[in-house]
C-alpha positions in Angstrom: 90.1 111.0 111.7 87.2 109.2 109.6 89.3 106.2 107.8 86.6 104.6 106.5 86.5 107.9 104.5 90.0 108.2 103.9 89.9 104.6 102.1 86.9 105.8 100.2 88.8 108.6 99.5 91.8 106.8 98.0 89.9 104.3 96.0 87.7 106.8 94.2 91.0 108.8 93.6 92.5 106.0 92.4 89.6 104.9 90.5 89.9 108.8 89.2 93.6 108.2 88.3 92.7 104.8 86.4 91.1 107.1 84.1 92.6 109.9 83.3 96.5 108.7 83.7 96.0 106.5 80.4 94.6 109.6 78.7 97.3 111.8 79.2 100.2 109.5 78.8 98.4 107.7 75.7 96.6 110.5 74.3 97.8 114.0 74.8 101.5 113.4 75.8 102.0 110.3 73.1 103.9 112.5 70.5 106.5 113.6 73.1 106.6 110.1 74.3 107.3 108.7 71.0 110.0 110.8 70.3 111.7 109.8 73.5 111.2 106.2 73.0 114.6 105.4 73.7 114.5 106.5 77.4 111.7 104.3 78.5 111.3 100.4 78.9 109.6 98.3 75.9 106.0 97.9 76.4 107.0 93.9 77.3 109.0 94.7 80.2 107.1 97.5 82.3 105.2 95.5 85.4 101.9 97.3 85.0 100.6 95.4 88.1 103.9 96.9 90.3 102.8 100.5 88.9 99.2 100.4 90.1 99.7 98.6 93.3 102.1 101.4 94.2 99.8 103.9 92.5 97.0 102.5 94.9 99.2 102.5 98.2 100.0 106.1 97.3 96.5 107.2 97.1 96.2 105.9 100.4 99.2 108.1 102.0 97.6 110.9 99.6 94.3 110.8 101.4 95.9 110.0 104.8 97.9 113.4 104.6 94.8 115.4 103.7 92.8 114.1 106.3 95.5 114.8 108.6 95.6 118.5 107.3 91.8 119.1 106.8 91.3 122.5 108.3 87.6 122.1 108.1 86.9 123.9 104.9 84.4 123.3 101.9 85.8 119.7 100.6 86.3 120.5 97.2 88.3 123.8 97.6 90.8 122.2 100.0 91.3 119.2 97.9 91.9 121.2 95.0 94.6 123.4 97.3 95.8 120.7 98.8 96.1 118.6 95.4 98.4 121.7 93.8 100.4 121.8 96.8 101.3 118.0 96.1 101.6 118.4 92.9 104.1 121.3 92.9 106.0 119.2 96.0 106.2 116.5 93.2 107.1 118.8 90.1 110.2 120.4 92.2 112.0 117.4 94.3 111.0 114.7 91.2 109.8 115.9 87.9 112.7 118.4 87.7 115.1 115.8 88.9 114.1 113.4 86.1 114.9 116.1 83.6 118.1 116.6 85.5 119.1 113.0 85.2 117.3 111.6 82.4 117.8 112.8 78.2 114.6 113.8 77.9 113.7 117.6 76.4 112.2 121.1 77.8 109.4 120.1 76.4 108.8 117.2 77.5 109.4 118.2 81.2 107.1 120.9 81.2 104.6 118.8 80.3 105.3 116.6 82.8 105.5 119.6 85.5 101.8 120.6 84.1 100.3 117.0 83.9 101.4 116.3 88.0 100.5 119.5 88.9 96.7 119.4 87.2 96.6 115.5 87.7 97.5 116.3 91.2 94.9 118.8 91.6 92.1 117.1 90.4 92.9 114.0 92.7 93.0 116.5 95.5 89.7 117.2 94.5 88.0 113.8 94.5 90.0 113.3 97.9 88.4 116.6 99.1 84.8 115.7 97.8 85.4 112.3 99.2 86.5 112.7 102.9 84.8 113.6 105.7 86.2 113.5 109.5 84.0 112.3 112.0 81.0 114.0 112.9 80.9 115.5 108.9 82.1 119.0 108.2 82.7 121.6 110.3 
């Protein structure tokens, strides 16, 4: 296993993440946010700084767990598979169990189901693009 790639690998994703998380939760999912205001923390007492250092840590187990499952494929393709298969790991045993617990609507969990298995996907991607093992691809 090439770690220096794996680290590369979760920075750039998490670089990737930095990005596009604030579009989708401020920008495309914002209406369905706004009518569920009252299940979500005021703005003044969410630790941003807790979120991304966990976000960041979790990019690192992300690209560890790829790297450990890299079958030797073109980068990009496996990423993207392997990026889905997280994402629909993460829609099933947390997504659905935040709509179980929490009063939030359909619609609003489908969207969530969507956004972590696209997000997901495209991180996978990056990871995939990212990562090499030792000695390059095979």
């Amino acid at each position: 296993m090439n770690f220096g790639r794996v680290a590369a690998a979760a920075i750039a994703a998490w670089i990737v993440y930095l990005g596009l998380s604030p579009l989708v939760n401020n920008v495309l999912l914002a209406d369905l946010y706004a009518q569920h205001a009252r299940v979500f923390r005021p703005a003044a007492e969410m630790n941003l700084a807790f979120g991304l250092g966990a976000t960041l840590v979790g990019f690192f187990v992300f690209a560890y767990a790829y790297a450990k499952g890299y079958e030797g494929g073109a980068g990009a393709v496996e990423g993207l598979r392997y990026g889905v298969l997280v994402g629909l790991l993460l829609a099933t045993f947390s997504v659905a169990w935040n709509y179980v617990v929490l009063p939030v609507s359909g619609a609003l969990a489908a969207a969530w189901i969507v956004d972590v298995i696209v997000e997901m996907a495209i991180y996978g991607t990056a990871v995939g693009l990212i990562y090499k093992p030792r000695g390059g691809r095979k």
